[in-house]
C-alpha positions as CSV (number, residue, x, y, z in Angstrom):
1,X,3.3,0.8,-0.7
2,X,6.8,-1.3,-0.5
3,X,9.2,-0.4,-2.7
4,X,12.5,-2.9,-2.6
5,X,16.4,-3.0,-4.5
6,X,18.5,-5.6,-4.4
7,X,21.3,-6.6,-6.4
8,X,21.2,-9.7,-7.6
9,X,25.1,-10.9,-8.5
10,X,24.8,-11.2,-12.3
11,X,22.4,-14.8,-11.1
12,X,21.5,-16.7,-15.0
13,X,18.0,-17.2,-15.0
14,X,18.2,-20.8,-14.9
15,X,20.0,-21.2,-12.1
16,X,19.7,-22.7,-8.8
17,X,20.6,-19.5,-7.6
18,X,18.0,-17.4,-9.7
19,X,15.5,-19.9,-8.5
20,X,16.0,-19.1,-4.7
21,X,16.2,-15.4,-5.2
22,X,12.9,-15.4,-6.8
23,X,11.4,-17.0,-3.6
24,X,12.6,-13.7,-2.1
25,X,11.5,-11.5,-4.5
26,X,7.9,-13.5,-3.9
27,X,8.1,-13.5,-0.7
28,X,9.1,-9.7,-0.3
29,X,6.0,-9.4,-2.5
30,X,7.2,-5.6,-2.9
31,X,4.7,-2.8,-5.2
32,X,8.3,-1.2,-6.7
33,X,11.3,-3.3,-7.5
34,X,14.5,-1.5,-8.5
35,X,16.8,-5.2,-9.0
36,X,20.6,-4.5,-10.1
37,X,23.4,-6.7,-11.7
38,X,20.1,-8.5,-13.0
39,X,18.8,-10.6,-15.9
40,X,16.2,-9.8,-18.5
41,X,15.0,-13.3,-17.6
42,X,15.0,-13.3,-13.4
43,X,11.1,-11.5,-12.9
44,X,9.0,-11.2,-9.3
45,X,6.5,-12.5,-10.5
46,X,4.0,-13.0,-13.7
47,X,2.1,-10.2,-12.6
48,X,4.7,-7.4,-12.7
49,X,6.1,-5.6,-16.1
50,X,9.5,-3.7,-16.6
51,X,11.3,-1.2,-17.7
52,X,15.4,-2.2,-18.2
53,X,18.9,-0.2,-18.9
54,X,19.6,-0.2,-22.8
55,X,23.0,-1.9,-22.6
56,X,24.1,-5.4,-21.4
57,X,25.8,-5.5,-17.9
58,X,29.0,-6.8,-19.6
59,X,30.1,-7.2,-23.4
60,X,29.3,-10.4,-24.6
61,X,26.5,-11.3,-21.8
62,X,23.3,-11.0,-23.2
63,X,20.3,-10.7,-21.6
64,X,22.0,-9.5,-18.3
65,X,21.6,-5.5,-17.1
66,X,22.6,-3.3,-14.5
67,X,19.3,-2.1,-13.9
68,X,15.4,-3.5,-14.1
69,X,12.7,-1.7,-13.0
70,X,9.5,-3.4,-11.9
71,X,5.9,-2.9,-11.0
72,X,2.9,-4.4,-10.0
73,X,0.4,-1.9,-11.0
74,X,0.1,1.7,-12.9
75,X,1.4,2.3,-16.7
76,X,4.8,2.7,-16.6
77,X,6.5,4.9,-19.6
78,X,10.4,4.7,-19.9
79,X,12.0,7.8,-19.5
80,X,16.1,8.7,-20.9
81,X,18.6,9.4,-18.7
82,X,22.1,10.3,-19.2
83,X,23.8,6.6,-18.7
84,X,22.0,4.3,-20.6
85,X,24.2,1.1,-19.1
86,X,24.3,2.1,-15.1
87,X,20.8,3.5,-14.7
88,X,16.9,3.3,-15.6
89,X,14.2,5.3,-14.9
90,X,10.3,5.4,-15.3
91,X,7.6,7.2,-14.7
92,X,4.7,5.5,-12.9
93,X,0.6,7.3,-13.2
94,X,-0.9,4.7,-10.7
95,X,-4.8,4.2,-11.2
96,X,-5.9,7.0,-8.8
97,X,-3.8,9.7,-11.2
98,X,-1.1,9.9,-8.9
99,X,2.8,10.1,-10.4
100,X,6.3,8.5,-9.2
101,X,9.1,8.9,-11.4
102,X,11.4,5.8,-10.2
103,X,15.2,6.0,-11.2
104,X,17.3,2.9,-11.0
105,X,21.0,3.4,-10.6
106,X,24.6,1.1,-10.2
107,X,27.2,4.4,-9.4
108,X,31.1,2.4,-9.3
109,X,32.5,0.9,-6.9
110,X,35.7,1.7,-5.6
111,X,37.9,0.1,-8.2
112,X,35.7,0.5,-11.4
113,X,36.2,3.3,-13.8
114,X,33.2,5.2,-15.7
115,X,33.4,5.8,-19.0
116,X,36.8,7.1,-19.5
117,X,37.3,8.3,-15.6
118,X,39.5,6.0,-13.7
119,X,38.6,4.6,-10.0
120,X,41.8,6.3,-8.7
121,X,40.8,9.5,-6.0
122,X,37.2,8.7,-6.4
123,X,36.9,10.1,-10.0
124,X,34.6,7.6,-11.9
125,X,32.5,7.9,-8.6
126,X,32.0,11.4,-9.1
127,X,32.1,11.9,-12.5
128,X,28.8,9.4,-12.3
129,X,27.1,11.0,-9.4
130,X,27.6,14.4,-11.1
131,X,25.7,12.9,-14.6
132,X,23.2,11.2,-12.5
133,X,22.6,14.3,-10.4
134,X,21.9,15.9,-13.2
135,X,19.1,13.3,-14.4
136,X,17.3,13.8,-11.1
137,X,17.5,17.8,-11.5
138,X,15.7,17.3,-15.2
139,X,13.5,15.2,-13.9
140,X,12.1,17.1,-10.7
141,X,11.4,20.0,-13.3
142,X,10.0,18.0,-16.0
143,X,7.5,16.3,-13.3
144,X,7.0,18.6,-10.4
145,X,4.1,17.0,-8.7
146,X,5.5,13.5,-8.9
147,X,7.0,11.5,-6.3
148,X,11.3,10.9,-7.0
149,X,12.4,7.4,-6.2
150,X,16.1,7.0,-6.5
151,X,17.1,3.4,-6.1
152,X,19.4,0.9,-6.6
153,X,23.4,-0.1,-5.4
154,X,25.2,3.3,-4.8
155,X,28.3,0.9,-3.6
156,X,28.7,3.3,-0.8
157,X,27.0,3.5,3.3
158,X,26.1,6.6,4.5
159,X,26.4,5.9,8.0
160,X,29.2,8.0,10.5
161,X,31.1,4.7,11.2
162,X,32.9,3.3,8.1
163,X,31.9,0.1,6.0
164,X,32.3,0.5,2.7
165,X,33.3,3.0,-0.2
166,X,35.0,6.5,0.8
167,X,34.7,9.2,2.8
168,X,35.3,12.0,0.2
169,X,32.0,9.7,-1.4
170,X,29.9,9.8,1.6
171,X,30.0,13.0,1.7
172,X,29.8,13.6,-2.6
173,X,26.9,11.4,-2.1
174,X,24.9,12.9,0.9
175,X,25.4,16.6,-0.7
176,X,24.4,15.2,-4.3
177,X,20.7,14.2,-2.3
178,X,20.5,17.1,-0.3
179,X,20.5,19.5,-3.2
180,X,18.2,17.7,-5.6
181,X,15.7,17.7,-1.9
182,X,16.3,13.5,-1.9
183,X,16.1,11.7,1.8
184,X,17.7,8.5,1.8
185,X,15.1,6.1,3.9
186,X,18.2,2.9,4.5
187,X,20.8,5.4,6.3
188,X,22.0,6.3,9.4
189,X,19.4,4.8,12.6
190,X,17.3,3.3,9.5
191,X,20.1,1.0,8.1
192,X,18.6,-2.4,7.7
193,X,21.3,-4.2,7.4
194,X,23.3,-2.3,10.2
195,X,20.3,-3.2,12.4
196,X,20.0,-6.7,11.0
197,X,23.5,-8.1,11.6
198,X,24.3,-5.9,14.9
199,X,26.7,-3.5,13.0
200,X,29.0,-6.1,11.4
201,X,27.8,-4.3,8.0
202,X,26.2,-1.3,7.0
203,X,23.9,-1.1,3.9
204,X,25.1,0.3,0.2
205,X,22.0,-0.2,-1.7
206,X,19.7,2.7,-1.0
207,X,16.1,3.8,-1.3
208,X,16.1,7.5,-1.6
209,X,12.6,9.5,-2.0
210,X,11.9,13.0,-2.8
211,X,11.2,15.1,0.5
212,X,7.8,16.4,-0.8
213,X,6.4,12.6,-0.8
214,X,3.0,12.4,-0.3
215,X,3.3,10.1,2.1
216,X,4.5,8.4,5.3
217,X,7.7,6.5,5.7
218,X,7.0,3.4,8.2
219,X,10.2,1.3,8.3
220,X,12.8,-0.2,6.6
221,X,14.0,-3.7,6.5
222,X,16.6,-6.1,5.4
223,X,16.9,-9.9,4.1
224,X,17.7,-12.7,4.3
225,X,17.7,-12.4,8.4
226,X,21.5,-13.0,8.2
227,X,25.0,-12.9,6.9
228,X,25.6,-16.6,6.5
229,X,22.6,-17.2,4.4
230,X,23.9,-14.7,1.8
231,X,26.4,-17.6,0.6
232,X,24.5,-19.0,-2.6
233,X,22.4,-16.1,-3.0
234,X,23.9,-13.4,-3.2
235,X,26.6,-10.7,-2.3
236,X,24.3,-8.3,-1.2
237,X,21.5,-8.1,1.2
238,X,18.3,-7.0,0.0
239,X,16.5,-3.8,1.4
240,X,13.0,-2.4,1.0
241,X,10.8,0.4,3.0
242,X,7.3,0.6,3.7
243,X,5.3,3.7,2.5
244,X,1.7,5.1,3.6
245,X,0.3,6.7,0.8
């Protein structure tokens, strides 16, 4: 199985733009896609369906969302979640009767507020991962024997050396997984896009999965195959792992 985030830069879905991020979204070909800063109208493929966040990415931008979920194959029934703008989440029965719950999540950056919790001292930050933490707790009880995808553009790395976001978020972050028994499969020696550009950058969208996966995690991997062809696409590389179920 290949399950795959990337955000897509708020691309309209009759743009040149959309049009060569869809080649990569074909070409990626992935079973789970978890696409943020995204467009009701930008889709892998004809033969995938959705589930979307409620709210518009920004006021008066229809159509656009922070968070889409997509598969290829399974019924997928939406599931609430505390933030109904910044975060989605599913639960997939694939044909053999097996579960995944997939959750879908933009937390803020380091200058955006949440809510009513300014950027300043990493308070929107936390304030988020605290409400979303709290999602995946609900979650893991209301479906024990399911599979817990977390996904999406945490805008932070969570490698030792520094790239992006904060330290007192790293480590917010990493403790926020560990307790809800998440492993994030795009850190640390498994960074795509650390490995892909030779350390320039490290990676901020993230692939997390509950430790009790029935499965096997096989690798990770990054696109496109470097910085430069970013410019026209998009600001963020994409990332994706590959699972044997």
């Amino acid at each position: 199985m290949k399950i795959a985030t990337w955000n897509l830069e708020r691309a309209l879905p009759e743009s040149g733009r959309a049009e060569r991020q869809r080649q990569w979204l074909s070409r990626i070909d992935a079973d789970i896609w978890i696409l943020t800063e995204t467009h009701l109208g930008i889709s892998p493929g004809a033969d995938y369906y959705s589930v979307a966040s409620g709210l518009p990415a920004r006021s008066g931008a229809d159509g656009e969302r922070w968070v889409q979920i997509w598969v290829k194959a399974g019924v997928l029934t939406p599931l609430e979640t505390s933030d109904e703008a910044r975060t989605a989440a599913a639960l997939l029965t694939l044909p053999d009767g097996q579960q995944w719950v997939l959750y879908g999540t933009v937390l803020p950056w380091l200058e955006s507020g949440w809510r009513s919790h300014p950027a300043s001292q990493g308070q929107a930050f936390a304030t988020a991962l605290a409400a979303q933490q709290a999602d995946w707790r609900k979650l893991r009880a209301s479906y024990p024997k399911a599979a817990l995808v977390v996904a999406g553009d945490f805008n932070q790395d969570l490698n030792t050396l520094h790239y992006y976001g904060s330290r007192q978020n790293k480590q917010a972050l990493r403790q926020a997984l560990a307790d809800v028994g998440l492993d994030c499969l795009t850190a640390g020696e498994n960074d795509p896009v650390h490995q892909l550009i030779c350390g320039q950058h490290s990676n901020i969208d993230h692939i997390c999965l509950s430790q009790a996966l029935p499965g096997q995690f096989q690798s990770s991997f990054a696109w496109p195959p470097r910085l430069e062809d970013l410019r026209g696409l998009s600001d963020h590389f994409g990332v994706g792992v590959d699972i044997h179920v």
